[in-house]
PDB file with one MODEL, atoms N, CA, C and O in Angstrom:
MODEL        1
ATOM      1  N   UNK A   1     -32.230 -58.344  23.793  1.00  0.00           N
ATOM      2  CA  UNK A   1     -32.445 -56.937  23.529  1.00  0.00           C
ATOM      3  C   UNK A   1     -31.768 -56.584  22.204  1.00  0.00           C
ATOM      4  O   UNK A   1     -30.584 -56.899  22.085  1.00  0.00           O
ATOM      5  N   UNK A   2     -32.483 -55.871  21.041  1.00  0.00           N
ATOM      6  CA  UNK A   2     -32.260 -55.499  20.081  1.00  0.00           C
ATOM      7  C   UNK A   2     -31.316 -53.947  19.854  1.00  0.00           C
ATOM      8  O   UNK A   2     -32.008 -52.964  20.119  1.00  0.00           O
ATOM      9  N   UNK A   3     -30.247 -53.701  19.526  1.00  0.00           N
ATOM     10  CA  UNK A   3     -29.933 -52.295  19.374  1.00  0.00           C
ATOM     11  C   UNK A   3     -30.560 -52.065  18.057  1.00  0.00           C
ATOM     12  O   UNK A   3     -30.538 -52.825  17.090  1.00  0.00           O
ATOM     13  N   UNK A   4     -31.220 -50.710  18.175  1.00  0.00           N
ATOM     14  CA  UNK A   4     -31.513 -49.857  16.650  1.00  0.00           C
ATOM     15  C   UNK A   4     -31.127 -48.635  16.607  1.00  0.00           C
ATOM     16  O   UNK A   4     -30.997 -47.959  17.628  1.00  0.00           O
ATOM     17  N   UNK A   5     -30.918 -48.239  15.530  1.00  0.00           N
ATOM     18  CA  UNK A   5     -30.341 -47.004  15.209  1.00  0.00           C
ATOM     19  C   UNK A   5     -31.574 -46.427  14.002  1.00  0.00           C
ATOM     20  O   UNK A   5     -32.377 -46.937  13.220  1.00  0.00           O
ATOM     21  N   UNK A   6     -31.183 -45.200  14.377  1.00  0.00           N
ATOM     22  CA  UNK A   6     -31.789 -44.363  13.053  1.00  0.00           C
ATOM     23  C   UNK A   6     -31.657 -44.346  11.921  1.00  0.00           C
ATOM     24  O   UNK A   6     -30.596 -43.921  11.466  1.00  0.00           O
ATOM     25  N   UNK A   7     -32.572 -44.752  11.153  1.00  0.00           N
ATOM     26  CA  UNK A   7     -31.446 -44.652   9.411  1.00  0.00           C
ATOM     27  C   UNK A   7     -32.455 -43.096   9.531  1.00  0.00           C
ATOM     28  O   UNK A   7     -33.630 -42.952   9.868  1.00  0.00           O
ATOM     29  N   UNK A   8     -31.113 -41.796   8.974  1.00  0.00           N
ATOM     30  CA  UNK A   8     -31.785 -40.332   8.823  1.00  0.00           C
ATOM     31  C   UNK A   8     -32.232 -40.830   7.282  1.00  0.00           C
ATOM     32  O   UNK A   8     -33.298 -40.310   6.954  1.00  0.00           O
ATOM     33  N   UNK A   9     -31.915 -41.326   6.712  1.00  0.00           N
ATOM     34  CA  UNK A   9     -32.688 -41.175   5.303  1.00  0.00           C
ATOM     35  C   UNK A   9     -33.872 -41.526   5.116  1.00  0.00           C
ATOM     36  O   UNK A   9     -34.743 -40.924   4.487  1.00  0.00           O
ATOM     37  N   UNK A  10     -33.933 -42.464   5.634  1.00  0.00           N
ATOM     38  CA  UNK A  10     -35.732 -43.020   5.949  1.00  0.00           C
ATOM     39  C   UNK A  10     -36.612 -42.869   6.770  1.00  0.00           C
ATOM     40  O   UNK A  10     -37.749 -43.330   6.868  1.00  0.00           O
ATOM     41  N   UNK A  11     -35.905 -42.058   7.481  1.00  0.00           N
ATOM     42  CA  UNK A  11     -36.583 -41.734   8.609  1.00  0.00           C
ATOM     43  C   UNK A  11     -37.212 -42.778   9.637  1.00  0.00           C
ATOM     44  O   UNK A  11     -38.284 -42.505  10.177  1.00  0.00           O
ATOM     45  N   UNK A  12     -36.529 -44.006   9.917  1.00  0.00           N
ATOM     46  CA  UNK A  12     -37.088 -44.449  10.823  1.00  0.00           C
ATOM     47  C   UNK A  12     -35.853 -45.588  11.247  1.00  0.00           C
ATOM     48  O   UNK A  12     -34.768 -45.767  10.693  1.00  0.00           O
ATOM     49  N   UNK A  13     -36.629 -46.494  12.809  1.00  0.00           N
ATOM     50  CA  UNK A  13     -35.322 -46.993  13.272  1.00  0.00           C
ATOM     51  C   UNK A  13     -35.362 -47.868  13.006  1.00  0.00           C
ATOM     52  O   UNK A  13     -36.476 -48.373  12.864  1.00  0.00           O
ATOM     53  N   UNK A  14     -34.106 -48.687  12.743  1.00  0.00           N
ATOM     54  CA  UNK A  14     -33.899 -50.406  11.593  1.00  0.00           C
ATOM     55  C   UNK A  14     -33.250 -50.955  13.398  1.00  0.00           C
ATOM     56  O   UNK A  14     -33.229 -50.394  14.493  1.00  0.00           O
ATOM     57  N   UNK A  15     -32.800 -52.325  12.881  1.00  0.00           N
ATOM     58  CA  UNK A  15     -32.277 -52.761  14.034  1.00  0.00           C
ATOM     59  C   UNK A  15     -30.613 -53.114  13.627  1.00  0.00           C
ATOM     60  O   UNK A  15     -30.412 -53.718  12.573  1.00  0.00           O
ATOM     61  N   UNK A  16     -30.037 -52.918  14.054  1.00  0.00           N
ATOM     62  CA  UNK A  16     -28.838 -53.029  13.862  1.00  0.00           C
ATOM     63  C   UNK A  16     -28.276 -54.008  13.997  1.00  0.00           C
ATOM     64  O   UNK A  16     -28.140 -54.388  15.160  1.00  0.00           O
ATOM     65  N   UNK A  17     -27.537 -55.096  12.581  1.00  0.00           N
ATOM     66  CA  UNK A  17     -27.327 -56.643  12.071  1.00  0.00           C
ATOM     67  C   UNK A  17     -25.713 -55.697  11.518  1.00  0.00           C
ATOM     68  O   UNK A  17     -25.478 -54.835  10.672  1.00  0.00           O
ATOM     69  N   UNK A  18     -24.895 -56.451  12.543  1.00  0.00           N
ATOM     70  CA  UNK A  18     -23.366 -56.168  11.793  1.00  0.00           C
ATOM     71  C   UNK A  18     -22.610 -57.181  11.290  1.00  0.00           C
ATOM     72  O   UNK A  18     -22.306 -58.180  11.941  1.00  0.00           O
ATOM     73  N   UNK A  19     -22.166 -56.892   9.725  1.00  0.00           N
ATOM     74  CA  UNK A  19     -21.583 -57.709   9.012  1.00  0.00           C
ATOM     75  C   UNK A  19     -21.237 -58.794   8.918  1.00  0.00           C
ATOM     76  O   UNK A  19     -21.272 -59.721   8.108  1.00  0.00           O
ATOM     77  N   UNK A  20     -20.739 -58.479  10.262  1.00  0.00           N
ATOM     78  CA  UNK A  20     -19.373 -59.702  10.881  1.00  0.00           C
ATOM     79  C   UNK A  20     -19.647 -59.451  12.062  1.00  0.00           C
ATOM     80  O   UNK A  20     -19.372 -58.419  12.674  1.00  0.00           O
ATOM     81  N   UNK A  21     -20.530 -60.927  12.667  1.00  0.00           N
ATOM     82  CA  UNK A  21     -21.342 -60.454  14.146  1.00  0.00           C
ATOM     83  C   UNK A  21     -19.957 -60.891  15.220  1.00  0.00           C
ATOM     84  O   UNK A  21     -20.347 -60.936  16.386  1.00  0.00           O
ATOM     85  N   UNK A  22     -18.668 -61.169  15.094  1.00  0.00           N
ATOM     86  CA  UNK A  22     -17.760 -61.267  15.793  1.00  0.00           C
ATOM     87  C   UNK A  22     -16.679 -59.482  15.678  1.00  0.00           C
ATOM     88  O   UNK A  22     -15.690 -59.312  16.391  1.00  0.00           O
ATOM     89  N   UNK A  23     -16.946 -58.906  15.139  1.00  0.00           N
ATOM     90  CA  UNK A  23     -16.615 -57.120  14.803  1.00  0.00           C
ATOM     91  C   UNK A  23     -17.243 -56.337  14.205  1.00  0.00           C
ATOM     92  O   UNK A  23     -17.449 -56.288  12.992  1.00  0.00           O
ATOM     93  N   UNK A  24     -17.689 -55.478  15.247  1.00  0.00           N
ATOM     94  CA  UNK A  24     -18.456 -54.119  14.890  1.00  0.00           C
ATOM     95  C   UNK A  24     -17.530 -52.993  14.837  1.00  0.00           C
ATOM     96  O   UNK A  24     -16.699 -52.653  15.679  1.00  0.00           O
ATOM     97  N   UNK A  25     -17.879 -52.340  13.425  1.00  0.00           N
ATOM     98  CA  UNK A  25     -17.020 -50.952  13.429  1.00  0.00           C
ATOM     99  C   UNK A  25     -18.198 -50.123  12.934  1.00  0.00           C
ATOM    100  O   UNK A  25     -18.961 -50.477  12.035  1.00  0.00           O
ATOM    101  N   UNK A  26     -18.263 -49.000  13.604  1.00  0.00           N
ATOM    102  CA  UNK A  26     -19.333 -47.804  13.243  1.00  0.00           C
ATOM    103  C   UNK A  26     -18.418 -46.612  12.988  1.00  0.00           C
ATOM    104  O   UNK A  26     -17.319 -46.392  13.496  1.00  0.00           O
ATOM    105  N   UNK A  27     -19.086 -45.893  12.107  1.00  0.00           N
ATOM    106  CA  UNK A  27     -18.469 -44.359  12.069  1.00  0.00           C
ATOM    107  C   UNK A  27     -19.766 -43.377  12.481  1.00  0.00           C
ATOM    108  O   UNK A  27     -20.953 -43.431  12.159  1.00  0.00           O
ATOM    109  N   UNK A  28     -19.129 -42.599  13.202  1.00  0.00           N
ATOM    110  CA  UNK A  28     -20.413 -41.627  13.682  1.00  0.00           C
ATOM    111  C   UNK A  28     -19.766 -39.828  14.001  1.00  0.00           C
ATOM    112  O   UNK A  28     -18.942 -39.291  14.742  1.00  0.00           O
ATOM    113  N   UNK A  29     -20.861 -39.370  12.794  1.00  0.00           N
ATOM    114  CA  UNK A  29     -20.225 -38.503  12.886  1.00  0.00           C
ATOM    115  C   UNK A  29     -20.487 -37.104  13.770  1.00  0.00           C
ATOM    116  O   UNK A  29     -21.677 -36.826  13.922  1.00  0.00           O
ATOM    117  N   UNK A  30     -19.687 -36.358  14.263  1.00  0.00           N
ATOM    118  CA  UNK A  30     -19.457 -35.977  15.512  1.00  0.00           C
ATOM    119  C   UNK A  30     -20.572 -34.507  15.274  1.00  0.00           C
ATOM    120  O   UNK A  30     -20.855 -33.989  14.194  1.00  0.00           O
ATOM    121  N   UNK A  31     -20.966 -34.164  16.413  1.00  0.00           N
ATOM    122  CA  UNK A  31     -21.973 -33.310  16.434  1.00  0.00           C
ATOM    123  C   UNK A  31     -21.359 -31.764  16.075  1.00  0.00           C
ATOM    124  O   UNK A  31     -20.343 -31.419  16.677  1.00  0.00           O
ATOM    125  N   UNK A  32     -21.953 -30.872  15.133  1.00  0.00           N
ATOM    126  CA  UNK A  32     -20.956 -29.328  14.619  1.00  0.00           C
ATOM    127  C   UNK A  32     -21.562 -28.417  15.848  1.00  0.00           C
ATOM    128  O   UNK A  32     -22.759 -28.287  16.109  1.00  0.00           O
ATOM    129  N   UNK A  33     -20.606 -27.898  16.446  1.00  0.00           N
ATOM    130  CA  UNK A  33     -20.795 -27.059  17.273  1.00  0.00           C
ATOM    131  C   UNK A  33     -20.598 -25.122  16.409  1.00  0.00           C
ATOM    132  O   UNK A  33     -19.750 -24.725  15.610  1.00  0.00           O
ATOM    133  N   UNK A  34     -21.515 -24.547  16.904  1.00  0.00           N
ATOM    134  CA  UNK A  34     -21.798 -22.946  16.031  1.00  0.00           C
ATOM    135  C   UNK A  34     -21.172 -21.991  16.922  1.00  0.00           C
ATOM    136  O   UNK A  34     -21.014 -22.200  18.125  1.00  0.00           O
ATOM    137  N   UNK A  35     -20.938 -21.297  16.519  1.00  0.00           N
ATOM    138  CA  UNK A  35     -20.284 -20.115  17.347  1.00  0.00           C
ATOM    139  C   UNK A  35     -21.117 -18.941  17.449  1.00  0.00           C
ATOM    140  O   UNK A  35     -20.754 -17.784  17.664  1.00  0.00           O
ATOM    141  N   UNK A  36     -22.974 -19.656  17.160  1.00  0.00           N
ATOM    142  CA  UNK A  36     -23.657 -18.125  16.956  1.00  0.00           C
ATOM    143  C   UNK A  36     -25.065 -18.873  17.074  1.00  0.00           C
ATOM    144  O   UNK A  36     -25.513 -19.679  16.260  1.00  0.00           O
ATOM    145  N   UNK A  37     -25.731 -18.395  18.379  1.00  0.00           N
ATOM    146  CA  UNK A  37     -27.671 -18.708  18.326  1.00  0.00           C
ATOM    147  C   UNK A  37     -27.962 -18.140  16.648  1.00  0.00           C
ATOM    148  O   UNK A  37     -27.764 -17.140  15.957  1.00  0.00           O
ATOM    149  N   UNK A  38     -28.461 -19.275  16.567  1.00  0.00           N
ATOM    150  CA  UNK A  38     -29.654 -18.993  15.520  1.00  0.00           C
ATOM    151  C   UNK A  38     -31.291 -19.182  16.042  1.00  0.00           C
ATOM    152  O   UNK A  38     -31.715 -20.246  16.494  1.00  0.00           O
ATOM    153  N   UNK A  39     -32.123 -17.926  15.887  1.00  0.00           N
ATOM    154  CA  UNK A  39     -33.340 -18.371  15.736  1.00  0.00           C
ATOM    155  C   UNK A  39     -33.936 -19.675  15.728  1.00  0.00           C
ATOM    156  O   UNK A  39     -34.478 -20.183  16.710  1.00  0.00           O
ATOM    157  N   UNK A  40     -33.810 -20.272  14.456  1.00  0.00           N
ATOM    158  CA  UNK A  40     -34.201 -21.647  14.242  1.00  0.00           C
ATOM    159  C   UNK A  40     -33.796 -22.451  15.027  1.00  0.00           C
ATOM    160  O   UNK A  40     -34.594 -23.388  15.022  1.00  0.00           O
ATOM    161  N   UNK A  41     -32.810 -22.672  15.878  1.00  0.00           N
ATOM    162  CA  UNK A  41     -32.157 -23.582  17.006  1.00  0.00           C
ATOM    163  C   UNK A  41     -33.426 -23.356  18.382  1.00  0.00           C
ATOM    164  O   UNK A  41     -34.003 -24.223  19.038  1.00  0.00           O
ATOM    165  N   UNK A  42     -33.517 -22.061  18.442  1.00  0.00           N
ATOM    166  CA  UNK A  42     -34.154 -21.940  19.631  1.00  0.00           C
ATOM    167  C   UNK A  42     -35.655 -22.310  19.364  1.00  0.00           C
ATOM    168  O   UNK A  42     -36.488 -22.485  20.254  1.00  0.00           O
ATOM    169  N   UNK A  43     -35.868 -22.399  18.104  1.00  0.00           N
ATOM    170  CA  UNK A  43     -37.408 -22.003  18.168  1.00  0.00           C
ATOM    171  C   UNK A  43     -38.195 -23.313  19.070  1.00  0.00           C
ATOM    172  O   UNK A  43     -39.323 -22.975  19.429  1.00  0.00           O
ATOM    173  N   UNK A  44     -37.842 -24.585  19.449  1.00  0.00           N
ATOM    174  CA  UNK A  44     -38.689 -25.001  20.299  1.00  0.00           C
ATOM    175  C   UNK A  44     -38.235 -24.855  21.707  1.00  0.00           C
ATOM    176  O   UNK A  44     -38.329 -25.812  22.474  1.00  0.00           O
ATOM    177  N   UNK A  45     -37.744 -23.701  22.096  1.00  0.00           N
ATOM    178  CA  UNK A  45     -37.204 -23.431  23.273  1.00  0.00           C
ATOM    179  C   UNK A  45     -38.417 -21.846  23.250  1.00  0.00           C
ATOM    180  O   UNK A  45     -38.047 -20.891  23.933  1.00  0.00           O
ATOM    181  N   UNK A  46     -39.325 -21.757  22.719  1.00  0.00           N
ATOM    182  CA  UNK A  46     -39.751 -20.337  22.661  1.00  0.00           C
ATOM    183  C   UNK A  46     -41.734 -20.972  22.894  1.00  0.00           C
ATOM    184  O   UNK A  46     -42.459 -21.775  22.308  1.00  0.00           O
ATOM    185  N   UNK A  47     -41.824 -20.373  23.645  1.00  0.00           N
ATOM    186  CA  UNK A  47     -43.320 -20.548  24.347  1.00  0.00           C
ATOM    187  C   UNK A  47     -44.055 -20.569  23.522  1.00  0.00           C
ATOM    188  O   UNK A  47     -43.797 -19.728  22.660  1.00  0.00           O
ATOM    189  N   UNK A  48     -44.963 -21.189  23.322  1.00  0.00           N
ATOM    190  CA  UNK A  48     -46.013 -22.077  22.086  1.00  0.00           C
ATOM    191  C   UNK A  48     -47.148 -20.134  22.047  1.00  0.00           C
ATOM    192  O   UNK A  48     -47.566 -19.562  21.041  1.00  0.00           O
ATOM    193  N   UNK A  49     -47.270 -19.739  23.342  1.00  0.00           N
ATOM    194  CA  UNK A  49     -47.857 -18.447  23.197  1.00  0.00           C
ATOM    195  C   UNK A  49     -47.041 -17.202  22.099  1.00  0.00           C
ATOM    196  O   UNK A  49     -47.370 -16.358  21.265  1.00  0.00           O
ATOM    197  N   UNK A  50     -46.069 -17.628  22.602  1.00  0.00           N
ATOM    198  CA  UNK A  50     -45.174 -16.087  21.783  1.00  0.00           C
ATOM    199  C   UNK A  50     -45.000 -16.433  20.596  1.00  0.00           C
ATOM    200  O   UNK A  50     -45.233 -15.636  19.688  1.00  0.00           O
ATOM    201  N   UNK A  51     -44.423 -18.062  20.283  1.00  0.00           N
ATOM    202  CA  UNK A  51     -43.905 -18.369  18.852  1.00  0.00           C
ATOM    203  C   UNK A  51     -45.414 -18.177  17.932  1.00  0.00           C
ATOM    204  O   UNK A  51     -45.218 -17.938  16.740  1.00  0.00           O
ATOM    205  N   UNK A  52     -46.810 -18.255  18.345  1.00  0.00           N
ATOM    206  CA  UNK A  52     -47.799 -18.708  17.656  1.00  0.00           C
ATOM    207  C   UNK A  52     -48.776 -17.350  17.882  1.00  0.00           C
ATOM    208  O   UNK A  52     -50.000 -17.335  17.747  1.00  0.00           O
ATOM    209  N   UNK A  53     -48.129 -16.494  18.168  1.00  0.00           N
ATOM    210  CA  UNK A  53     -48.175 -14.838  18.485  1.00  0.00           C
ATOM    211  C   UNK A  53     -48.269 -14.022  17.125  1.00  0.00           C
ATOM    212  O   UNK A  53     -47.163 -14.017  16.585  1.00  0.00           O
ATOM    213  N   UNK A  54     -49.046 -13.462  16.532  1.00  0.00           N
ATOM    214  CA  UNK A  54     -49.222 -12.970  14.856  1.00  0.00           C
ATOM    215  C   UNK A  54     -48.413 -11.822  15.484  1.00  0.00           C
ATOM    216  O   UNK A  54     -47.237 -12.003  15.168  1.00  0.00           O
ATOM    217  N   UNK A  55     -48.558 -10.597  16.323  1.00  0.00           N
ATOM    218  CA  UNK A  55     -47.792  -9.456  16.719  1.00  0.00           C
ATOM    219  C   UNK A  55     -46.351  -9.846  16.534  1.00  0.00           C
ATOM    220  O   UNK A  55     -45.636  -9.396  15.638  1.00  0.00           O
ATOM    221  N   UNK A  56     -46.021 -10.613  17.336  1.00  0.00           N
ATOM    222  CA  UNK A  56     -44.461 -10.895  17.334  1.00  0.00           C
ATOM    223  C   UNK A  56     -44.149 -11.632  15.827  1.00  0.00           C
ATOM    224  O   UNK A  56     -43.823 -11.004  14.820  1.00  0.00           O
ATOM    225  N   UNK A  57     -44.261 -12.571  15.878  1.00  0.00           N
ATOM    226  CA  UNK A  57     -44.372 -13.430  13.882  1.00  0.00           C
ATOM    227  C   UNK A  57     -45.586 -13.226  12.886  1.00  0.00           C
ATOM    228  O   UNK A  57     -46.479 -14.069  12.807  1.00  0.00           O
ATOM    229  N   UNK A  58     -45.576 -11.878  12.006  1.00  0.00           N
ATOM    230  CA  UNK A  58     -46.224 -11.528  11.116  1.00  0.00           C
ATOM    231  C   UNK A  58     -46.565 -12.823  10.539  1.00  0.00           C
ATOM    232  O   UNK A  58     -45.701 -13.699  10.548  1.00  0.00           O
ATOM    233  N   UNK A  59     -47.929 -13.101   9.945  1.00  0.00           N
ATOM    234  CA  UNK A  59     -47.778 -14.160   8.465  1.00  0.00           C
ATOM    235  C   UNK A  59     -47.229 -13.681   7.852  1.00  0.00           C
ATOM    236  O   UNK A  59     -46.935 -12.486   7.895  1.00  0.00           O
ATOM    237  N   UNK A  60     -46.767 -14.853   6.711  1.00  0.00           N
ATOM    238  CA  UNK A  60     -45.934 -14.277   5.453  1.00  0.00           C
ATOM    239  C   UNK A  60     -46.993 -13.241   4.652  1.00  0.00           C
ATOM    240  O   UNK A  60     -46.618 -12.165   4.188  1.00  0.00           O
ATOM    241  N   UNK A  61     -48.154 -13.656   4.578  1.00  0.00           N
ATOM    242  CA  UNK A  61     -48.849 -12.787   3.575  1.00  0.00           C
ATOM    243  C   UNK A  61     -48.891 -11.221   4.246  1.00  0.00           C
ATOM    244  O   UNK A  61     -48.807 -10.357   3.373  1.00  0.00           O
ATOM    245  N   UNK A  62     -49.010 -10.675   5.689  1.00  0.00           N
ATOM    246  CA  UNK A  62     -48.849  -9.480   6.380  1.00  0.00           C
ATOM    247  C   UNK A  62     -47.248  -8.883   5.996  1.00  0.00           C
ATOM    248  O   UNK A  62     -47.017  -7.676   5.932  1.00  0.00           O
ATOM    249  N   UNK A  63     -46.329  -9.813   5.787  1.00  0.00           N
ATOM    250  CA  UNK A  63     -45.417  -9.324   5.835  1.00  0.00           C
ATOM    251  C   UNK A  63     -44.738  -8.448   4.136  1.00  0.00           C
ATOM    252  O   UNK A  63     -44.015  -7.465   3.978  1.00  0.00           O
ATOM    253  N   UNK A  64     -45.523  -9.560   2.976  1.00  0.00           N
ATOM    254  CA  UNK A  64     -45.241  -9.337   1.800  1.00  0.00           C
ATOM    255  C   UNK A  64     -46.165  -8.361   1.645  1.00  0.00           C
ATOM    256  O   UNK A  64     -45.622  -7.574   0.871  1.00  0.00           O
ATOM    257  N   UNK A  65     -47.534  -7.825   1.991  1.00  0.00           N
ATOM    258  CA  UNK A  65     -48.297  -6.500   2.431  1.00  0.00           C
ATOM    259  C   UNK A  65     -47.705  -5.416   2.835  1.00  0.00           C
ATOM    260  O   UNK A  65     -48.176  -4.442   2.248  1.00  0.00           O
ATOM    261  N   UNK A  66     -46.548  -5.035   3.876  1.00  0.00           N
ATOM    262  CA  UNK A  66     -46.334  -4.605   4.643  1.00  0.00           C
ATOM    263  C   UNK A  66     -45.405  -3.329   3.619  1.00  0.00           C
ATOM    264  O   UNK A  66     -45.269  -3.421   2.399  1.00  0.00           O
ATOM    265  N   UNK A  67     -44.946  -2.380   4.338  1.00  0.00           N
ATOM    266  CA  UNK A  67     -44.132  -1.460   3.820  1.00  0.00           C
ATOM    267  C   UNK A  67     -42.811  -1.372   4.628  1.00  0.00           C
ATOM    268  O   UNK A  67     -42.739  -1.803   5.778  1.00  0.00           O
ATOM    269  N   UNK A  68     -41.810  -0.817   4.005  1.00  0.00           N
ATOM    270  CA  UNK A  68     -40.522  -0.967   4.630  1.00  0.00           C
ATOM    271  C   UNK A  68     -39.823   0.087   4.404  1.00  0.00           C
ATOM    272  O   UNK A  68     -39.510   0.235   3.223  1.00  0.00           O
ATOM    273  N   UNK A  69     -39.375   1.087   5.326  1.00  0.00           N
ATOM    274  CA  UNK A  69     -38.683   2.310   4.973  1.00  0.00           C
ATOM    275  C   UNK A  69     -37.268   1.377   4.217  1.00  0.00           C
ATOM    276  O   UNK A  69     -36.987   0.179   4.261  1.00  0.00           O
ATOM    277  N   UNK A  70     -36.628   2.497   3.578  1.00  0.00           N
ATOM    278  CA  UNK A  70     -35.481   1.953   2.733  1.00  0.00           C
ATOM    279  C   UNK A  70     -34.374   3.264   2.505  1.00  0.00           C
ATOM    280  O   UNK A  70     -34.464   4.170   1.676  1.00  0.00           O
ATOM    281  N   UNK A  71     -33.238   3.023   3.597  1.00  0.00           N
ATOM    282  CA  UNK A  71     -32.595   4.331   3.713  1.00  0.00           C
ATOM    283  C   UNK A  71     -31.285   4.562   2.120  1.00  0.00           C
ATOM    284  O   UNK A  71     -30.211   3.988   1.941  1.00  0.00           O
ATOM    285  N   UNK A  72     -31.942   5.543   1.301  1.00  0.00           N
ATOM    286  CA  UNK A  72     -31.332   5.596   0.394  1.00  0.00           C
ATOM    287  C   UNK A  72     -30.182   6.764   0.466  1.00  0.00           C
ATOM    288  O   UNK A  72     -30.099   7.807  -0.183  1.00  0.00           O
ATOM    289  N   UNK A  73     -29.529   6.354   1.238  1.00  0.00           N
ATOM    290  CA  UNK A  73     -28.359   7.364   1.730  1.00  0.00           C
ATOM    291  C   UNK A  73     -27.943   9.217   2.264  1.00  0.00           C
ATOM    292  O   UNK A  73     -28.806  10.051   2.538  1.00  0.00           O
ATOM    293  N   UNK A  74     -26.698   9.421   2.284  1.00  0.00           N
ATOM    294  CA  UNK A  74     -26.577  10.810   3.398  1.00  0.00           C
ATOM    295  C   UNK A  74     -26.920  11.850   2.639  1.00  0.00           C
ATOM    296  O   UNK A  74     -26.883  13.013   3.042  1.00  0.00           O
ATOM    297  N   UNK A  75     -27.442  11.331   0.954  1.00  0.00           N
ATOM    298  CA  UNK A  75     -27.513  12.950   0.545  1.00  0.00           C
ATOM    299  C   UNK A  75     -28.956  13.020  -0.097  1.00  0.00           C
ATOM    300  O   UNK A  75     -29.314  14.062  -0.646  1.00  0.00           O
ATOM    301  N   UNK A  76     -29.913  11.752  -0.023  1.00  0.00           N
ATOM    302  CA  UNK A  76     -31.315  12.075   0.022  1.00  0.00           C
ATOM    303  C   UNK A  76     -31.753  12.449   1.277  1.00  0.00           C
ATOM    304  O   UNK A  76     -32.900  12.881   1.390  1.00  0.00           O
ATOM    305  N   UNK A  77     -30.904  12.338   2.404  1.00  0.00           N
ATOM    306  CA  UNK A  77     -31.346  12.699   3.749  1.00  0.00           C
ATOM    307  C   UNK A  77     -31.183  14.066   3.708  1.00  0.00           C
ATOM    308  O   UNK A  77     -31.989  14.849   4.211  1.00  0.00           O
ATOM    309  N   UNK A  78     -30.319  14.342   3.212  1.00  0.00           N
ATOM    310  CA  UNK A  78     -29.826  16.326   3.412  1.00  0.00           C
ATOM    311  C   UNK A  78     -30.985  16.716   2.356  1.00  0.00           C
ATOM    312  O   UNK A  78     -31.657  17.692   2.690  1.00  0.00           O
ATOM    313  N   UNK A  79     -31.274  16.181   1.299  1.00  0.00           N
ATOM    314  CA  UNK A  79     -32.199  16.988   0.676  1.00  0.00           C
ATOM    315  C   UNK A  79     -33.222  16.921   1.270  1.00  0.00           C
ATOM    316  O   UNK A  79     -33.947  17.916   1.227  1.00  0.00           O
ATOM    317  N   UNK A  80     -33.631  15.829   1.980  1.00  0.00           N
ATOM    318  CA  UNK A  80     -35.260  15.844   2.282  1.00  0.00           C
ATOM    319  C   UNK A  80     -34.956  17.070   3.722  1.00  0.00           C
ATOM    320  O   UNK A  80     -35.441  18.201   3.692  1.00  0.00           O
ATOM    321  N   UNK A  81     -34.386  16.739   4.490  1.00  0.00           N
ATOM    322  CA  UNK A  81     -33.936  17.927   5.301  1.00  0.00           C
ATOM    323  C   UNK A  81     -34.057  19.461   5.259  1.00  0.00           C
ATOM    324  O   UNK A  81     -34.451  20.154   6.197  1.00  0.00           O
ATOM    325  N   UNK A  82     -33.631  19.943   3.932  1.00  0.00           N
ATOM    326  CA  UNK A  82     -32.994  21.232   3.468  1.00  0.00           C
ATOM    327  C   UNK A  82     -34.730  21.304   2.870  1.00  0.00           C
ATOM    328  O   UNK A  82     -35.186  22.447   2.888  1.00  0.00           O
ATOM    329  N   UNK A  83     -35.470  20.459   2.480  1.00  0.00           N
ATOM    330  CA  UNK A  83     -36.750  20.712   1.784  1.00  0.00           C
ATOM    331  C   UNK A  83     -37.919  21.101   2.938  1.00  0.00           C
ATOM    332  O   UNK A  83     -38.766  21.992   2.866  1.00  0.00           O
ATOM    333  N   UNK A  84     -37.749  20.413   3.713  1.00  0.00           N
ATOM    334  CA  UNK A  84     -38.400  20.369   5.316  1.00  0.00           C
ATOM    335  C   UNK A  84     -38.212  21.446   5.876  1.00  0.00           C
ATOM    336  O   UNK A  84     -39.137  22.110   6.343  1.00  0.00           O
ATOM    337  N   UNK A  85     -36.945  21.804   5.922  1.00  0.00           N
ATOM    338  CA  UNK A  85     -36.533  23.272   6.398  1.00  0.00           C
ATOM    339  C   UNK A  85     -37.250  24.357   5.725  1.00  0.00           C
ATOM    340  O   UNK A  85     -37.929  24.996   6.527  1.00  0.00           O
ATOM    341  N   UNK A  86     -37.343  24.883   4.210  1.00  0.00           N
ATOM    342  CA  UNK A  86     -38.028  25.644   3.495  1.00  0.00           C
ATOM    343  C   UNK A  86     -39.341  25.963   3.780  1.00  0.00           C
ATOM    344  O   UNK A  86     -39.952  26.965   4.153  1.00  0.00           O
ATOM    345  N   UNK A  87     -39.669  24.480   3.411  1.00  0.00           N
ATOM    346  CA  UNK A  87     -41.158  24.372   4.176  1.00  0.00           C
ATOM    347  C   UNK A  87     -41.706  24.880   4.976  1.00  0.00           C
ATOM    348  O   UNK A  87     -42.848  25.310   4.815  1.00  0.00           O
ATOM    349  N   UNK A  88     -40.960  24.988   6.216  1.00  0.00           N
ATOM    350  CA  UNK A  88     -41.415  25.250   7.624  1.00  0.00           C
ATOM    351  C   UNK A  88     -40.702  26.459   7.957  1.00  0.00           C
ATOM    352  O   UNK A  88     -40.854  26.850   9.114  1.00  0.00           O
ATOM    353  N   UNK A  89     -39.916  27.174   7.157  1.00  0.00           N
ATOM    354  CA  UNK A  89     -39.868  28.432   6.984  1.00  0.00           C
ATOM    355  C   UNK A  89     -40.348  29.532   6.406  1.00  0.00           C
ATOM    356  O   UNK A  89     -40.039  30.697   6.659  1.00  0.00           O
ATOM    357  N   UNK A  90     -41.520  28.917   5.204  1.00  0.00           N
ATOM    358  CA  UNK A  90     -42.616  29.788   4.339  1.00  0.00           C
ATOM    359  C   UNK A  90     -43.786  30.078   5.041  1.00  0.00           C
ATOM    360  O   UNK A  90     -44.685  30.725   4.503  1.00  0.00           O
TER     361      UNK A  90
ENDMDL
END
């Protein structure tokens, strides 16, 4: 029986021939644990219906289409306010 390992750079599995077939030393490095779901982690944990869902995931081209309110702070709000008010008091 052959052990193989992954080479990640090539993407594929070699068989594993060590140096010195009387001592094997490997370094392997240890898996990073996150302190925060990301999206991208879950995404093959997310139902082939919902992920492939245009409602829920716009295309990019719907999305670069799309419009986006853009809150330009507390004192374009009071004006548009105080203008609204006039308005609807004439």
């Amino acid at each position: 029986m052959t052990l193989c390992l992954t080479n990640t750079m090539k993407r594929t599995e070699e068989p594993f021939v060590p140096a010195n077939p009387n001592h094997v030393a490997m370094y392997v490095c240890r898996p990073t644990v996150y302190n925060f779901a990301h999206i991208g982690n879950a995404r093959p944990e997310v139902v082939a219906a919902y992920r492939n869902n245009p409602a829920i995931f716009p295309p990019p081209e719907t999305i670069k289409a799309s419009e986006f309110p853009v809150y330009l702070g507390e004192e374009y709000e009071r004006l548009i306010e105080e203008t609204w008010a006039r308005i609807q008091a004439a």
